[in-house]
N, C-alpha and C positions, 0 to 999 in steps of 0.2 A: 527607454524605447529607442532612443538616438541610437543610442552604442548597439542595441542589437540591431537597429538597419545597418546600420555599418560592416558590423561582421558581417550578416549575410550579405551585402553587396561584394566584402571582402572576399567571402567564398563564392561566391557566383564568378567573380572575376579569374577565379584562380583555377577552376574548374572549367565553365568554360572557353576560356583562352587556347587553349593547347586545343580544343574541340573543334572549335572558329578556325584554327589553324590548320589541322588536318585535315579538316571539310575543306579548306581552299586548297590544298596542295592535291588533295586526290580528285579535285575539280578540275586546275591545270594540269596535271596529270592527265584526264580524260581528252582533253581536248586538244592538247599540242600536237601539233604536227609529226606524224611516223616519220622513220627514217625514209632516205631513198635507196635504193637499192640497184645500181647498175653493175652490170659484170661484162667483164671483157668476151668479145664473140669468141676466144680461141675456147674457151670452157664449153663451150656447149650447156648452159648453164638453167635448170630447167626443178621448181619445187612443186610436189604437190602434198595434199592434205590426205592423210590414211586415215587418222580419228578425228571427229569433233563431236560433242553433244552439249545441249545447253540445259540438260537434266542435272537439279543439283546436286544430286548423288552422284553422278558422273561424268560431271566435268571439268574433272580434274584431272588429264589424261598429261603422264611421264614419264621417268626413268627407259629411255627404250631401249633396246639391242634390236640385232640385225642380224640374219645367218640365210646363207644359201643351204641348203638339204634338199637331195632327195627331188632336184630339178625344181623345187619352191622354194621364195626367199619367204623365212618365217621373219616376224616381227612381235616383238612381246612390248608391253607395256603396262604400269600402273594404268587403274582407273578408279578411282578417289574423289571424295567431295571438294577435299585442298590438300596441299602439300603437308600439311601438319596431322598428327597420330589421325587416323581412321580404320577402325577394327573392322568395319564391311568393307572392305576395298577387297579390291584381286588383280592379277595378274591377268590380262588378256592378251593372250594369241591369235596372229592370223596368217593366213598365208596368202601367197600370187603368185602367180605365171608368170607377172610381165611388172612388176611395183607398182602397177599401176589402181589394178583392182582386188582390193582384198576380201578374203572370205575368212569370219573368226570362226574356230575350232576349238580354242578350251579356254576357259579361265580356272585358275589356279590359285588356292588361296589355305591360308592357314585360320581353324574358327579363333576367334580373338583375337587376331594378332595382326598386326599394320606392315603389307608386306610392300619390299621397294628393290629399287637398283636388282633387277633381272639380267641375268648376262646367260648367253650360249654357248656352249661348245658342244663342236662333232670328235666324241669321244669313241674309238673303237664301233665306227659307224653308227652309233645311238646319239639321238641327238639328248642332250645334257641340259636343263638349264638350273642355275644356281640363283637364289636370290636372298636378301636378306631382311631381318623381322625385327620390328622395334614395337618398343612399351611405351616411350615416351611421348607427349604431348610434342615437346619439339625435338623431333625424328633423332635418335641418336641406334643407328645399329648396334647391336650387339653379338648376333650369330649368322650362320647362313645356314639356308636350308635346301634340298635340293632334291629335283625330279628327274626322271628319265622317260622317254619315248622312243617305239621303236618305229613308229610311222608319222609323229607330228601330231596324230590326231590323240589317241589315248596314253594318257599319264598317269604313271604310278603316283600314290599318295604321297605327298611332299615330308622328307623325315627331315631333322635337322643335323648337320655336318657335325657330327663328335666324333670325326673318325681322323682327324689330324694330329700328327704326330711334330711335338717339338722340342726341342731341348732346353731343358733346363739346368744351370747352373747349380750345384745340387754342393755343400762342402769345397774340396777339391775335386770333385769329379765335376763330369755332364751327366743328367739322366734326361733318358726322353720319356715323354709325357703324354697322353693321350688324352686330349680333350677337347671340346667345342670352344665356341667362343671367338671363332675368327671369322671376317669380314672379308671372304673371295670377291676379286674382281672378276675379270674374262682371262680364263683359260687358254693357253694358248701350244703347241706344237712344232718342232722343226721336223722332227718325221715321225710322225705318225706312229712311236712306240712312246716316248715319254711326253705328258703333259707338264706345263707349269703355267704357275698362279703368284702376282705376288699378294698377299693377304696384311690385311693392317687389325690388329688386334693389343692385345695384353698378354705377358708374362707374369704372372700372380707370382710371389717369394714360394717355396718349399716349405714344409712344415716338418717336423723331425720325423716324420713316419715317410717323406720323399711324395708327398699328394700337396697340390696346389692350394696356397692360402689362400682367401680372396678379399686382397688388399689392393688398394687404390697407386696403380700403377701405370705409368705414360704407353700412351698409345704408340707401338714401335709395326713398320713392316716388316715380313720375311718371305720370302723365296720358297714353296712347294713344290714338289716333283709328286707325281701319281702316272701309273700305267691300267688304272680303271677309271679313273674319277671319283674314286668314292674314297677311297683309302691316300691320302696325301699323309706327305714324308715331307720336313724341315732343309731346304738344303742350305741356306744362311737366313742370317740376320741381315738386310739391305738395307734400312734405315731406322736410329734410335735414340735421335739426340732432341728430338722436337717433334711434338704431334705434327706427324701425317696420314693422309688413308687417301682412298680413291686411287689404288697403284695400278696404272696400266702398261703393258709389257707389247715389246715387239723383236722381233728378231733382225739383226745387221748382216747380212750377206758370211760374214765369216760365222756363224752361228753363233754371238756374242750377243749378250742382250741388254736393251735400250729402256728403261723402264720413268715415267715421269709420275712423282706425286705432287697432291695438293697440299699447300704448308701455308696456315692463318697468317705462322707467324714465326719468326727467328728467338721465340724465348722472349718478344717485348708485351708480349697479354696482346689484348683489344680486339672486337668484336662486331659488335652493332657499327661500328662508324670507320671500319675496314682498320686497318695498319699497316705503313709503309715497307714492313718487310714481310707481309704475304708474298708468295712467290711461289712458285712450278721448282720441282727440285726433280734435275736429270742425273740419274744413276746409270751407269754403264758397270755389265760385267764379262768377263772373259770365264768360257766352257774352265773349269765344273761348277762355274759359277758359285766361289766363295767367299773373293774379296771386290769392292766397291768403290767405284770411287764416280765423284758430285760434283756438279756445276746448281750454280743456283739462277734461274730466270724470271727478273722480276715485271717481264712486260705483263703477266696473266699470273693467276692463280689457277689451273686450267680443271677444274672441276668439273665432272662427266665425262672424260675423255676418253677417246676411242683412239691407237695407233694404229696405222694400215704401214702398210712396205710399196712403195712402187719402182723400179727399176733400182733396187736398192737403198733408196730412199724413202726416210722417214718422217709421215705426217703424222698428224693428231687432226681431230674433231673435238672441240673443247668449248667449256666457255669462257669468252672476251670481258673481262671486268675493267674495260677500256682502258689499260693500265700503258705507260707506268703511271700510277699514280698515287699522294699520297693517300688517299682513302680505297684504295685498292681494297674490292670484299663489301665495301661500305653497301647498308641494306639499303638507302635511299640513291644509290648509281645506279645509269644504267648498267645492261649486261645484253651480251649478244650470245650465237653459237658461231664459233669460225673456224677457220680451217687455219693451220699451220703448219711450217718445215721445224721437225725435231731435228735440232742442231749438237753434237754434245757439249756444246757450252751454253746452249741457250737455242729459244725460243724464236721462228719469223713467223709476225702475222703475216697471213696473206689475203682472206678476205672473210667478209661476214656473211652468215646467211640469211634471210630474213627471218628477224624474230629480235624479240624483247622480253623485259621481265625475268619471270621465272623461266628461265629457257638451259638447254643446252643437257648432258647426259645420254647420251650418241651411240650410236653403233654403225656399221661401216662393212658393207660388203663390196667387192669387188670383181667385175664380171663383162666379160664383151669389152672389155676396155673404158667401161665407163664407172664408177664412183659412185654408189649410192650409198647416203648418210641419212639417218634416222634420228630424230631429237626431237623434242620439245617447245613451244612455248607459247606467251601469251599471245594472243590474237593479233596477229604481223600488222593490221591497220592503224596499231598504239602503238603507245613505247612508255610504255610503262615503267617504273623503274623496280627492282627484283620484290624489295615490301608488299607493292601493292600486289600484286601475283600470288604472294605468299599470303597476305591477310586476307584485303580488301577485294580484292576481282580474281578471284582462284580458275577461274577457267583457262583451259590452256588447251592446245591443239596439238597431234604428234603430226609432224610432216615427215616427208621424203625427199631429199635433195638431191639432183645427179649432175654430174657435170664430167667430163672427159678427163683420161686418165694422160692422153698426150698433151692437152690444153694444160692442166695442171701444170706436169715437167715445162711448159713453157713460161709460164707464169712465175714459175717460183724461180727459173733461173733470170727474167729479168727481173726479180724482185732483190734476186743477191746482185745481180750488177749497178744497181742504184746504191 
């Protein structure tokens, strides 16, 4: 009778331990002190709230994008119970006259399917949005699927993207390939006849009949061109030595383009408790854009990011994994959204927005000379670290952030003379 109190004291101890503990930590957690949040007057620096609900089916509002159309800024967003697999979720749209007040107009959704990471483009005057669809418990995209609008308000039934063409290494030849399976960010334009995307996906081996195996192969980027939207063409390979995704693109004043992804990791593994060589990896290409070449910036890992252009200059909206550091990524850091100068060697913070947790996946219109940012995150009066967002307190807010397009260029160049 001794020896069985024992065990079971033994397993009461071993079981609840880890319980006691995460009860305390997501108790401090609740209660520590939010960040502060001051910004310099030249910004004009000004957030407001477009979604919140405390409904637990929907309040789990993220991935947003941002697009002027049509004299409206649209705004699209998940709206989800939490960030992890949810088959009832959708795509919600809205629009405004002024960012200020919004009016929703559609949701969008696939039956079964857990849809996320929404992006716009104004394609041959129709507005485009693209988004992609996962099976998995813990979100792993696999395709994207995509609508069209010719007024904002009615959308055609969402098919999924199997219209991309790539090439594959085939013998000694190339053969191109027609197939889904890839993962569009935001589409982007230098005038208004060619689009491009860069897309993070898989190239499956060849089979001797020249049709794709479907064998377990690294996540690589590549370079799209399209003159509809719908039908995309391969024009390189942009990154393919280490999983990356999240590619987002901007154009450099000589029409040469700037493109930053998300990378865990340099080839050392690790995951749950981040790894010091997470890092932002900056790809530059030169028109017909075929060859590439990399800086790697280990201040962020800049996951959700949005590039804008302003006077030639290139920011990002991304999110801050307060790095450098070594647990960069790590689930239990904080995480902010903030703004940055793309450098082609690297990375300058420049400030944060308010917001914690689960936060940051942006979008970014620009207009009247002022800066509006769209993102995500847990409720700005915490500071949550990214786990509990993601598990434990799933509610999240999408806001709108504006702040001046002159304020900025001032800011950022006293931030390089420091």
């Amino acid at each position: 009778m001794k020896n069985l109190i024992k065990i079971l004291k033994f397993f009461i101890i071993i079981f609840l331990t880890p319980v006691i503990i995460i009860s305390l930590l997501i108790l401090y957690w609740d209660i520590r002190k939010p960040p502060e949040y001051t910004y310099d007057p030249m910004l004009n620096f000004n957030v407001y709230t477009v979604t919140t609900s405390d409904n637990p089916a929907t309040q789990h509002n993220s991935n947003t994008d941002l697009i002027f159309y049509n004299n409206y800024f649209y705004i699209v967003h998940a709206q989800t119970k939490w960030h992890l697999f949810d088959n009832k979720g959708y795509l919600l749209i809205k629009r405004s006259t002024n960012g200020k007040d919004w009016q929703e107009v559609a949701k969008i959704s696939v039956p079964q399917k857990d849809v996320r990471d929404p992006k716009f483009a104004i394609i041959n005057n129709k507005l485009f949005l693209y988004f992609l669809v996962n099976d998995k418990f813990d979100p792993y995209p696999h395709t994207t699927f995509w609508t069209v609008s010719d007024s904002g308000l009615q959308w055609q039934t969402p098919k999924e993207l199997n219209t991309v063409m790539v090439s594959h290494k085939f013998k000694d030849t190339i053969k191109l390939v027609t197939q889904g399976g890839w993962n569009l960010w935001r589409p982007k334009t230098k005038d208004n006849k060619t689009w491009y995307v860069i897309a993070s996906g898989k190239k499956p081996l060849l089979l001797p009949t020249g049709q794709p195996a479907h064998t377990d192969v690294n996540t690589i980027t590549v370079l799209l061109s399209s003159n509809d939207g719908i039908y995309w063409k391969e024009v390189s390979e942009v990154y393919t030595v280490y999983g990356n995704g999240e590619p987002e693109l901007e154009f450099l004043p000589d029409g040469s383009i700037i493109a930053t992804l998300r990378c865990g990791s340099l080839g050392t593994g690790g995951y749950e408790f981040g790894n010091p060589t997470g890092n932002t990896i900056i790809a530059i290409s030169n028109y017909p854009y075929k060859k590439w070449c990399y800086a790697h910036s280990f201040i962020t890992r800049l996951d959700g990011a949005t590039l804008f252009s302003i006077n030639g200059r290139i920011f990002a909206a991304g999110r801050n994994h307060l790095g450098p550091r070594f647990d960069l990524g790590n689930h239990v850091a904080k995480k902010r959204t903030a703004i940055y100068e793309v450098l082609p060697d690297r990375l300058i913070h420049l400030f944060d927005l308010p917001s914690n947790g689960d936060t940051a996946y942006t979008g970014v219109v620009i207009k009247d000379n002022i800066v509006y940012v769209s993102y995500y995150s847990c409720p700005i009066h915490k500071d949550y670290p990214w786990i509990i967002g993601i598990c434990f307190k799933p509610k999240t807010d999408v806001l709108l952030a504006t702040f001046s397009t002159t304020g900025l260029i001032k800011f950022a160049n006293d931030k390089l003379q420091k």
